[in-house]
TIVODREN-122016 format. One record per atom (N, C-alpha, C): residue in one letter; y negated, z, x negated; atom name. Coordinates in nm, 2 decimals. Last residue first. Example, Ala and Ser with C-alpha at 12.3 -4.5 7.8 and 13.67 -1.06 7.14 Angstrom:
(s (0.22 0.71 -1.28) N)
(s (0.11 0.71 -1.37) CA)
(s (0.00 0.79 -1.29) C)
(a (0.57 0.78 -1.32) N)
(a (0.45 0.78 -1.23) CA)
(a (0.33 0.78 -1.32) C)
//
This chain:
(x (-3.25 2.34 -0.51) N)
(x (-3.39 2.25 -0.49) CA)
(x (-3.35 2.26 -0.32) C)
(x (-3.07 2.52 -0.79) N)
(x (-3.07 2.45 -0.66) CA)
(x (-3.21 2.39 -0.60) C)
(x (-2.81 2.53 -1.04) N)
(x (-2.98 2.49 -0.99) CA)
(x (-2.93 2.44 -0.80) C)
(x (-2.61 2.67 -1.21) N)
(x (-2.62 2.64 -1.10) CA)
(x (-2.73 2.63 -1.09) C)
(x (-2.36 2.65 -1.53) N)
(x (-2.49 2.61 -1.47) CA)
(x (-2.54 2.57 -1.29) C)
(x (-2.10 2.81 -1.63) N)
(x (-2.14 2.78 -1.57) CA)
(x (-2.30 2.70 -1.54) C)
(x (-1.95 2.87 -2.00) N)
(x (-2.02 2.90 -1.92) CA)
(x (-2.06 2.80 -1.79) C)
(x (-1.67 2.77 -1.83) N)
(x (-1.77 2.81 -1.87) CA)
(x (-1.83 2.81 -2.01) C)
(x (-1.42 2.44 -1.86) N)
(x (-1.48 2.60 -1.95) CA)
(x (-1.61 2.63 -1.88) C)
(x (-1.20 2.25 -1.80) N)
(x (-1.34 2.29 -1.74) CA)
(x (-1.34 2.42 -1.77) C)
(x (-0.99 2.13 -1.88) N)
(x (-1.09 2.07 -1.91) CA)
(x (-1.19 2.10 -1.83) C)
(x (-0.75 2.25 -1.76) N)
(x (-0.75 2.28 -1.88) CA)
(x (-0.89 2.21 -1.97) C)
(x (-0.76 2.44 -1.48) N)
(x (-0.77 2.33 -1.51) CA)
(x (-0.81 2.31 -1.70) C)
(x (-0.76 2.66 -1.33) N)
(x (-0.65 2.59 -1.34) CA)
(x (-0.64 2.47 -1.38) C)
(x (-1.01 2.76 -1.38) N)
(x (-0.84 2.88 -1.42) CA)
(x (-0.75 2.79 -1.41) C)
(x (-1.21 2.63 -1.34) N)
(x (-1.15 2.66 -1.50) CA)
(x (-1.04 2.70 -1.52) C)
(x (-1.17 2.63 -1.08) N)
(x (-1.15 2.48 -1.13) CA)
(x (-1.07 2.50 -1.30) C)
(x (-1.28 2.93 -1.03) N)
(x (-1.14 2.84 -0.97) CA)
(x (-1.07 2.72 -1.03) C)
(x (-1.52 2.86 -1.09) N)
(x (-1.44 2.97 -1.19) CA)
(x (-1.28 2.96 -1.15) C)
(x (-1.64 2.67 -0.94) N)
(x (-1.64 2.64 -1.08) CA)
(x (-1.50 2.73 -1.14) C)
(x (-1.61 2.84 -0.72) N)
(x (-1.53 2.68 -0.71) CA)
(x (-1.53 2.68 -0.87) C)
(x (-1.79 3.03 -0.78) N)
(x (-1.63 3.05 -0.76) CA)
(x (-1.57 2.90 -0.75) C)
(x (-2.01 2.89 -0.79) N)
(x (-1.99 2.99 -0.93) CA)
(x (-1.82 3.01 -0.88) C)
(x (-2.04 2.81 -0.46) N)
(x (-2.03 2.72 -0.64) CA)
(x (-1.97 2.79 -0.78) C)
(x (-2.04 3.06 -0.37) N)
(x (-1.90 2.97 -0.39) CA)
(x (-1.97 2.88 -0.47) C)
(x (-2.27 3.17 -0.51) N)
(x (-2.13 3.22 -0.53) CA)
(x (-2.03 3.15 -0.47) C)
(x (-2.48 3.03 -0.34) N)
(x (-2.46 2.99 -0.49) CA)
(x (-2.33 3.08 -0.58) C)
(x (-2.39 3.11 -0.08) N)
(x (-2.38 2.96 -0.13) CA)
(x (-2.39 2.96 -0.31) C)
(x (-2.20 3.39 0.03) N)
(x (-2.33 3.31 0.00) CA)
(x (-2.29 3.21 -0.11) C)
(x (-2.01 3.26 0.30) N)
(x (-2.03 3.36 0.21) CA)
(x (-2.16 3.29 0.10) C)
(x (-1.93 3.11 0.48) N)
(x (-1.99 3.15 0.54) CA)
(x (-2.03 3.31 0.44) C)
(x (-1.62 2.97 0.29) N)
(x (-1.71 2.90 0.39) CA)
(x (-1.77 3.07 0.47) C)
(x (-1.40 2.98 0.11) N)
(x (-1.57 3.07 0.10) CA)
(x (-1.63 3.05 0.20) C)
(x (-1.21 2.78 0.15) N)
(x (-1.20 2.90 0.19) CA)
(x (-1.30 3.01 0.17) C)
(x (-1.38 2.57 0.04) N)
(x (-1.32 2.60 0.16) CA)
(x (-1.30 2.71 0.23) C)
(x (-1.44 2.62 -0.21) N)
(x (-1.55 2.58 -0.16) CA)
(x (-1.48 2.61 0.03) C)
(x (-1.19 2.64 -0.33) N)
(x (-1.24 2.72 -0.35) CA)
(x (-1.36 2.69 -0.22) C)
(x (-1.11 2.34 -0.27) N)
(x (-1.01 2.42 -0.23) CA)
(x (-1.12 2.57 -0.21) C)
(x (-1.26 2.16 -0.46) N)
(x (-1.28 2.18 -0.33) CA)
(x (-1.21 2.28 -0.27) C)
(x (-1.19 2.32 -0.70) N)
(x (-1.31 2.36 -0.62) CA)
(x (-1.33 2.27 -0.47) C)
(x (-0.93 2.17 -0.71) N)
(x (-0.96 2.32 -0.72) CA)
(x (-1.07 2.36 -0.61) C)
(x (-0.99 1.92 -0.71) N)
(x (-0.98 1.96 -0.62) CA)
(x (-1.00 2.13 -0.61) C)
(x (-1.24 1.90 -0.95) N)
(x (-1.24 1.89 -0.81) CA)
(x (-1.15 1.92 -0.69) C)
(x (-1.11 1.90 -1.22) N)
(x (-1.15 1.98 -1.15) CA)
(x (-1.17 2.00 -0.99) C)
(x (-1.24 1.67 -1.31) N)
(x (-1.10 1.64 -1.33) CA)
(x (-1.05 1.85 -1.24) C)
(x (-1.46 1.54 -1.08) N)
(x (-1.43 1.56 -1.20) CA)
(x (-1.28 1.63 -1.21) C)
(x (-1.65 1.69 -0.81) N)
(x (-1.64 1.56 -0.85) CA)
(x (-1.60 1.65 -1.04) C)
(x (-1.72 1.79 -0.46) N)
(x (-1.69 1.85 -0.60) CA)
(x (-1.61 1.67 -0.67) C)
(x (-1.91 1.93 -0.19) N)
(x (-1.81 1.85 -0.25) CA)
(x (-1.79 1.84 -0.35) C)
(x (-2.00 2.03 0.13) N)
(x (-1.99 2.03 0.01) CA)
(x (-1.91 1.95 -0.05) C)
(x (-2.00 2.02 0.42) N)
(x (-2.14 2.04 0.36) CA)
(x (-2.10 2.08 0.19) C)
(x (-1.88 1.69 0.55) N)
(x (-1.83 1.88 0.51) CA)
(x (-1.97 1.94 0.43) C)
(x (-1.92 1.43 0.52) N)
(x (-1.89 1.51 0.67) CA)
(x (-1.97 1.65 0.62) C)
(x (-2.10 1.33 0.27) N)
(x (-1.96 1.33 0.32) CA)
(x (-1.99 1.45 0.44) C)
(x (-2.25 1.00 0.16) N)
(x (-2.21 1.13 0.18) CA)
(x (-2.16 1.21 0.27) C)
(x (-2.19 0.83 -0.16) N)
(x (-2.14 0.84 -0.07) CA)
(x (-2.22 0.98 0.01) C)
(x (-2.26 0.47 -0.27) N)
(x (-2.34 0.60 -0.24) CA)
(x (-2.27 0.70 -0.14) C)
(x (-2.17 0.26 -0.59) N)
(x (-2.19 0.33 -0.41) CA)
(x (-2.20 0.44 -0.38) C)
(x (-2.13 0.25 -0.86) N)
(x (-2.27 0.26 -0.76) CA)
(x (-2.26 0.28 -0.64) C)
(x (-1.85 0.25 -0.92) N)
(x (-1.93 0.14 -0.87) CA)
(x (-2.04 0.15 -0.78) C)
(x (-1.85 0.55 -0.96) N)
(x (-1.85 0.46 -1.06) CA)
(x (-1.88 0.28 -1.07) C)
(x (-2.05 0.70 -0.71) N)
(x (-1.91 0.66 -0.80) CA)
(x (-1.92 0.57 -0.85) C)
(x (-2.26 0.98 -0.60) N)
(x (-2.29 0.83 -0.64) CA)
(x (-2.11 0.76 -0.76) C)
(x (-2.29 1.16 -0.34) N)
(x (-2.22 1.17 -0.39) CA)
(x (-2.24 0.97 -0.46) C)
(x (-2.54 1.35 -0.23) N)
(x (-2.47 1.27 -0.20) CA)
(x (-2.40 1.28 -0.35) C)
(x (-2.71 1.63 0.03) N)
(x (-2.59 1.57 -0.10) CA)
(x (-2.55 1.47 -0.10) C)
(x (-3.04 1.69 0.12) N)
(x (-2.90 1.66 0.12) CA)
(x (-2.78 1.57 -0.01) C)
(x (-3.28 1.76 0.06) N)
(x (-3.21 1.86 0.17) CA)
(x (-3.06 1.81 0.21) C)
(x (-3.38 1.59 -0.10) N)
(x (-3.43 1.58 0.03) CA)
(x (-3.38 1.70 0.08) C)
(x (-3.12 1.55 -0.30) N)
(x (-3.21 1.49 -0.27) CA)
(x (-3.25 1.55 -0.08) C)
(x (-2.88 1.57 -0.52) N)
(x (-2.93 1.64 -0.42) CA)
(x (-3.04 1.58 -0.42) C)
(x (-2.55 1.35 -0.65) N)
(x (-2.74 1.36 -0.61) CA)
(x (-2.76 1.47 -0.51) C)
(x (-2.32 1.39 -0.89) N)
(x (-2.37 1.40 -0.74) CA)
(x (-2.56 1.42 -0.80) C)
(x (-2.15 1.08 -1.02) N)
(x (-2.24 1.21 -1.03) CA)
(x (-2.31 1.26 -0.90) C)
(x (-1.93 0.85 -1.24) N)
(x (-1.97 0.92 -1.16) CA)
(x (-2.03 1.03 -1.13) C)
(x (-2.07 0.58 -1.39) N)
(x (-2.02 0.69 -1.40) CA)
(x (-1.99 0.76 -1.23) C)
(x (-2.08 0.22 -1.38) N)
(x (-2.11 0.34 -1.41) CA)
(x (-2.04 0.45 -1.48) C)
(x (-2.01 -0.15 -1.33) N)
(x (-1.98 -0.03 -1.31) CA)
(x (-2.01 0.08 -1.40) C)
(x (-2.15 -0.38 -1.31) N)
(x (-2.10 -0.35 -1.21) CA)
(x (-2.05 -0.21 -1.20) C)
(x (-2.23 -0.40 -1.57) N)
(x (-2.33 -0.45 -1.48) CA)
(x (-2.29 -0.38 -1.36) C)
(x (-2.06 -0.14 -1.75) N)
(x (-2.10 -0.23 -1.74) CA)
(x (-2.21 -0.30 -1.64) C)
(x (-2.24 0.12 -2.01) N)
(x (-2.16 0.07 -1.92) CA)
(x (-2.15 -0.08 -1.89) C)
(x (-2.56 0.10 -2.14) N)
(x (-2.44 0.22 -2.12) CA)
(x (-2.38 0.15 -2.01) C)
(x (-2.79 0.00 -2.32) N)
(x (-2.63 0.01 -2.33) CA)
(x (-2.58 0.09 -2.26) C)
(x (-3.01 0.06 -2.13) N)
(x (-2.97 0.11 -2.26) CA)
(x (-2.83 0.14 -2.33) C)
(x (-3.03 -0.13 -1.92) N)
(x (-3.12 -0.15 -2.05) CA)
(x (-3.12 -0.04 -2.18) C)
(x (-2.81 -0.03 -1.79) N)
(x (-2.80 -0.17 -1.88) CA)
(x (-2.89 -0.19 -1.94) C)
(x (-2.93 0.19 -1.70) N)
(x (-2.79 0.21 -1.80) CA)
(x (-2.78 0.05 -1.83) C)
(x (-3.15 0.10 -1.59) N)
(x (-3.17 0.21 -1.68) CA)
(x (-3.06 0.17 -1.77) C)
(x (-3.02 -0.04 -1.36) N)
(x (-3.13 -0.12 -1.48) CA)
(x (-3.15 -0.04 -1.58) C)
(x (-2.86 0.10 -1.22) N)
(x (-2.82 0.02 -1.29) CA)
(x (-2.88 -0.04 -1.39) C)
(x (-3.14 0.29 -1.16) N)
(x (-3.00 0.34 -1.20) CA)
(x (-2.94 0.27 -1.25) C)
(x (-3.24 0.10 -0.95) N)
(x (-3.35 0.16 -1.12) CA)
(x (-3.16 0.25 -1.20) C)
(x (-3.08 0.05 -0.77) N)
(x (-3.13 -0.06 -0.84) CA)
(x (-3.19 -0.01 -1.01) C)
(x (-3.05 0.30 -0.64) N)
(x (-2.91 0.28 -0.72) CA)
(x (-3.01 0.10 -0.83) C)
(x (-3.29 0.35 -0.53) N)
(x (-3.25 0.46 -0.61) CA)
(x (-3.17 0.36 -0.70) C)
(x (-3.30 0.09 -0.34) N)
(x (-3.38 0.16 -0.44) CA)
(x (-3.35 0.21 -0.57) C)
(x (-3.04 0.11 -0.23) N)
(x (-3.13 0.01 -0.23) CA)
(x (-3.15 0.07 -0.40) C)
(x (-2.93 0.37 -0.22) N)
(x (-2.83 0.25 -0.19) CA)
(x (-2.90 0.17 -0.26) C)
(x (-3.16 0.52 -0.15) N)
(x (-3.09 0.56 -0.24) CA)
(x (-2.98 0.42 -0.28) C)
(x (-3.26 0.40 0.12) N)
(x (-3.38 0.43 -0.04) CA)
(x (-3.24 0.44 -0.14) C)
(x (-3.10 0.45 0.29) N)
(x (-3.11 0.34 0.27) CA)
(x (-3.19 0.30 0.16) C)
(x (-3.04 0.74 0.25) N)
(x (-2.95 0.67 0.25) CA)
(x (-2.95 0.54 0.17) C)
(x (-3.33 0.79 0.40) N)
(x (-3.30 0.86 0.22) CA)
(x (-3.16 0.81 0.21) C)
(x (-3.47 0.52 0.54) N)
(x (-3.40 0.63 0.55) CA)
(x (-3.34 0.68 0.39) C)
(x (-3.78 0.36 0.46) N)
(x (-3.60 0.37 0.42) CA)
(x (-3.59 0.45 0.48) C)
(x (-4.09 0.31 0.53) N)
(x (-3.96 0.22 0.57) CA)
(x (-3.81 0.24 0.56) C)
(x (-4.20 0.56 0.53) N)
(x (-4.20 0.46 0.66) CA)
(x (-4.10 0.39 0.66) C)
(x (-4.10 0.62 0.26) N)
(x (-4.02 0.69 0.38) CA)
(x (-4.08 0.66 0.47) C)
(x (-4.06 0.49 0.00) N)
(x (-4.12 0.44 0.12) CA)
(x (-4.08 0.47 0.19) C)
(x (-4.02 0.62 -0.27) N)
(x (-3.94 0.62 -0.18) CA)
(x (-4.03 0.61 -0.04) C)
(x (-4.04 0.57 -0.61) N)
(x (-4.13 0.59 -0.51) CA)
(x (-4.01 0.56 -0.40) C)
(x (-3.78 0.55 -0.88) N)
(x (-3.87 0.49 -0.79) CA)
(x (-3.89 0.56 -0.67) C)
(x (-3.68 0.77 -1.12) N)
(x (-3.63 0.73 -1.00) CA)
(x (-3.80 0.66 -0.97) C)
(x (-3.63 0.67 -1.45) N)
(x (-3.74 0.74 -1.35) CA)
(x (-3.70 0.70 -1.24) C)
(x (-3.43 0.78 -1.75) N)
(x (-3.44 0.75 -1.53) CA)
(x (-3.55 0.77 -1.54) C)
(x (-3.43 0.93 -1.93) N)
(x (-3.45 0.79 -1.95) CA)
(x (-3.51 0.74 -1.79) C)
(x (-3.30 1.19 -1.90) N)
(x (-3.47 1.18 -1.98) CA)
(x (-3.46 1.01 -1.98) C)
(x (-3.07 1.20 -1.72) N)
(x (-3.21 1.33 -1.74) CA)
(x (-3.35 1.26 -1.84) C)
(x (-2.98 0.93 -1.75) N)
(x (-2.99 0.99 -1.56) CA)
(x (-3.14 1.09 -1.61) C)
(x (-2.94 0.97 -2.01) N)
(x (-2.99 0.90 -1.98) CA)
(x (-3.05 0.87 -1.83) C)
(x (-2.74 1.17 -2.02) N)
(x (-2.86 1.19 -2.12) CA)
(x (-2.98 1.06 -2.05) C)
(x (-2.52 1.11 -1.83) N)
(x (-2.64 1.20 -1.86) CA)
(x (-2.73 1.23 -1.86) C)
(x (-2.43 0.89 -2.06) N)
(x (-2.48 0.86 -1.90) CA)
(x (-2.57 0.99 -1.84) C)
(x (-2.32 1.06 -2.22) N)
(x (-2.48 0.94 -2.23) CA)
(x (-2.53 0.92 -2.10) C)
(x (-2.12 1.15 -2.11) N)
(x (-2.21 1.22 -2.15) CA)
(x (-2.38 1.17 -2.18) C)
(x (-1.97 1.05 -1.88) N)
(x (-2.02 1.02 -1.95) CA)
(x (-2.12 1.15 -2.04) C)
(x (-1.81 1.16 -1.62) N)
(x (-1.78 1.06 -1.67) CA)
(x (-1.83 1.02 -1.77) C)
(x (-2.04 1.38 -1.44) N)
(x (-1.92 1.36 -1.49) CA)
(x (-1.94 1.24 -1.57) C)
(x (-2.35 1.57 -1.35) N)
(x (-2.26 1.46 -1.34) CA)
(x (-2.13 1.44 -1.43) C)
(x (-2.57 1.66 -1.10) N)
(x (-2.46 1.69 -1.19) CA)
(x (-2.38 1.53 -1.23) C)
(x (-2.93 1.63 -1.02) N)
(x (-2.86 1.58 -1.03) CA)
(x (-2.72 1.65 -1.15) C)
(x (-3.13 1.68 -0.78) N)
(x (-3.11 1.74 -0.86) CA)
(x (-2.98 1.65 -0.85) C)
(x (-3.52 1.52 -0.77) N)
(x (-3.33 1.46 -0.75) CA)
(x (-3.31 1.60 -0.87) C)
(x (-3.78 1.45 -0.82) N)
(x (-3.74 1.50 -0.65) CA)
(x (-3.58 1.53 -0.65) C)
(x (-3.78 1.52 -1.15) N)
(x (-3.79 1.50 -1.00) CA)
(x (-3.75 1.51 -0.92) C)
(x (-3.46 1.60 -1.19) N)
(x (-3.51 1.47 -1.22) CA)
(x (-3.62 1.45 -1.11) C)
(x (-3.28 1.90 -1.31) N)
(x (-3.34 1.81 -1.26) CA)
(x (-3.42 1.72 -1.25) C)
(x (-2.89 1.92 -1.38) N)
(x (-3.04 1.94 -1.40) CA)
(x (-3.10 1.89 -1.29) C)
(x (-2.60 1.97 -1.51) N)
(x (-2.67 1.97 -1.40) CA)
(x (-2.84 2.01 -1.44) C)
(x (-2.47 2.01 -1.78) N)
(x (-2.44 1.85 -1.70) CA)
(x (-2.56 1.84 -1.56) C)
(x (-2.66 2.13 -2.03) N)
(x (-2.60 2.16 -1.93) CA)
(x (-2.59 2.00 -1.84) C)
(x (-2.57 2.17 -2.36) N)
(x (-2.69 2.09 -2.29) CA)
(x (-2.58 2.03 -2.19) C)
(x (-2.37 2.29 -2.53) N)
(x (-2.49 2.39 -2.48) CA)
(x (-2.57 2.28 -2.37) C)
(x (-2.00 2.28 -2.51) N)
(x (-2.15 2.20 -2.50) CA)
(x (-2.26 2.36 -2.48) C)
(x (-1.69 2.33 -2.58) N)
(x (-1.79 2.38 -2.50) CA)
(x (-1.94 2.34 -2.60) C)
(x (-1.40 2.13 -2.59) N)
(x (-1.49 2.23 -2.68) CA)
(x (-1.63 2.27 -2.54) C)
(x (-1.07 2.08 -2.65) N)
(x (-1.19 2.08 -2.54) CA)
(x (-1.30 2.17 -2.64) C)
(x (-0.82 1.80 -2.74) N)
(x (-0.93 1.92 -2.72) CA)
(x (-1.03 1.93 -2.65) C)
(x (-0.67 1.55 -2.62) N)
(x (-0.62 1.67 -2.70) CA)
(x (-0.65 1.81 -2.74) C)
(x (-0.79 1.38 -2.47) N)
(x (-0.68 1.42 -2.46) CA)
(x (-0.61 1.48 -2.49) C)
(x (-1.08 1.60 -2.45) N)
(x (-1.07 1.44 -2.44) CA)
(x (-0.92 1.47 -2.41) C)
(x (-1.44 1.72 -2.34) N)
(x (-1.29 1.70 -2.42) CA)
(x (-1.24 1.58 -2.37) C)
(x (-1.65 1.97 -2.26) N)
(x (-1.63 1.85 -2.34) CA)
(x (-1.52 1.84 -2.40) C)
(x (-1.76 2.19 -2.02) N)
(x (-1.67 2.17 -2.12) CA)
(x (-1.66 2.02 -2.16) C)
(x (-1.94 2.34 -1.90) N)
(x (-1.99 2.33 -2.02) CA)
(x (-1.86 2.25 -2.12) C)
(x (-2.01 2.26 -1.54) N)
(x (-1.88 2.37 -1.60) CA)
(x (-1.99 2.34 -1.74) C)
(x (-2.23 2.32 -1.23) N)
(x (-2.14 2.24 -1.40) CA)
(x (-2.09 2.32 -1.44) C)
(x (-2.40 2.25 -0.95) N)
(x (-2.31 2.35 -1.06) CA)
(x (-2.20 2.28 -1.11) C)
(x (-2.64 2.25 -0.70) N)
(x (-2.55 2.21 -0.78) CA)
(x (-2.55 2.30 -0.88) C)
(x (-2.75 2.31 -0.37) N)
(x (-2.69 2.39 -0.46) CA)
(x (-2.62 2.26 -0.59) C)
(x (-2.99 2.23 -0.13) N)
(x (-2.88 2.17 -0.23) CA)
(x (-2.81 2.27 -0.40) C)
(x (-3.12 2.35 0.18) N)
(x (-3.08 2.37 -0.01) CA)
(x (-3.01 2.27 -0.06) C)
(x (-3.01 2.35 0.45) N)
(x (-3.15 2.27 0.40) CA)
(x (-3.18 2.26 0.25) C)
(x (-2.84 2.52 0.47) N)
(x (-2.99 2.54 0.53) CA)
(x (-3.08 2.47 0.47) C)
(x (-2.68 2.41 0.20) N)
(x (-2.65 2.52 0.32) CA)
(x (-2.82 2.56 0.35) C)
(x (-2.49 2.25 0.04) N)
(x (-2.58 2.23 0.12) CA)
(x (-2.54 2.34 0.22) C)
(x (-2.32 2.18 -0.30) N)
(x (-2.28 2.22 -0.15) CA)
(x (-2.46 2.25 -0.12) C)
(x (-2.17 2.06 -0.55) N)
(x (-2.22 2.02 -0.47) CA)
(x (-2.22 2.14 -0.34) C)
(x (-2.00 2.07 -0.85) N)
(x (-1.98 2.12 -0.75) CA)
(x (-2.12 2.12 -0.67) C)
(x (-1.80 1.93 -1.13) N)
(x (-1.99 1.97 -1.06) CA)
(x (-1.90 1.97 -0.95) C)
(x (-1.59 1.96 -1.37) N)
(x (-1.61 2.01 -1.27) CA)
(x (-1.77 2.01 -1.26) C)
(x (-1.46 1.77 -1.71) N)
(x (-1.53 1.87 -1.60) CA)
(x (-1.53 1.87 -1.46) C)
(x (-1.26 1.59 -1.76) N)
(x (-1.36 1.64 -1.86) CA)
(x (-1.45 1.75 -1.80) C)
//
């Protein structure tokens, strides 16, 4: 159904969405972009559309006691607690399982999958959706070129070879 594309360079969080919506048989292009932001959280995401709609205007992420969590141990705990409560207090999904979507937070990426676990990863980037490898592929070989042009190239990589990721693009970064 799409392409978000993640990457971290000096402390930034770059995210970037494709605009395409489809299913088995067509694809159409959306105006209301998969990547935004939520407070302290820039967030893209896949798997749902509601889910989404409901991460951007329903979520309120919770206060983050940074005496006591590490931003791992806030986001696992915390973060991921109001996230399940949100989507089960408004229909979406089941108890145990989600969507998938990346978080920028703090000066770093994570990566949240369909059973709420939090991931994040070695490499300073990462890509999620029917697209992803492309763009991780793209994300690769850009390495030390400027950062919000390999997202726009992972994305434009993903579309060329993937039949469920249209521009137009959307890139925010925090």
């Amino acid at each position: 159904m799409t392409c978000i594309v993640g990457l971290v360079e000096n402390g930034i969080v770059y995210v970037g969405g494709d605009s395409a919506a489809s299913d088995t048989d067509a694809v159409d292009v959306i105006i209301n972009p998969k990547v935004f932001r939520n407070g302290d959280f820039l967030i893209g995401y896949t798997t749902s559309f509601r889910m989404g709609q409901l991460l951007q205007y329903k979520f309120s992420p919770p206060e983050h006691n940074r005496a006591e969590d590490t931003d791992i141990a806030y986001l696992i705990t915390c973060f991921i607690d109001e996230v399940k409560k949100c989507f089960f207090d408004n229909s979406f999904g089941e108890r145990g399982k989600g969507g998938t979507f990346l978080v920028g937070y703090n000066g770093n990426l994570y990566m949240v999958q369909s059973d709420f676990q939090v991931q994040q990863y070695a490499q300073d980037f990462c890509a999620i959706g029917c697209g992803e490898n492309w763009a991780i592929g793209a994300l690769y070989v850009t390495k030390g070129q400027n950062p919000r042009s390999r997202v726009v190239l992972a994305l434009e990589t993903a579309s060329t070879f993937s039949n469920a990721v249209r521009p137009p693009f959307t890139v925010l970064e925090m």
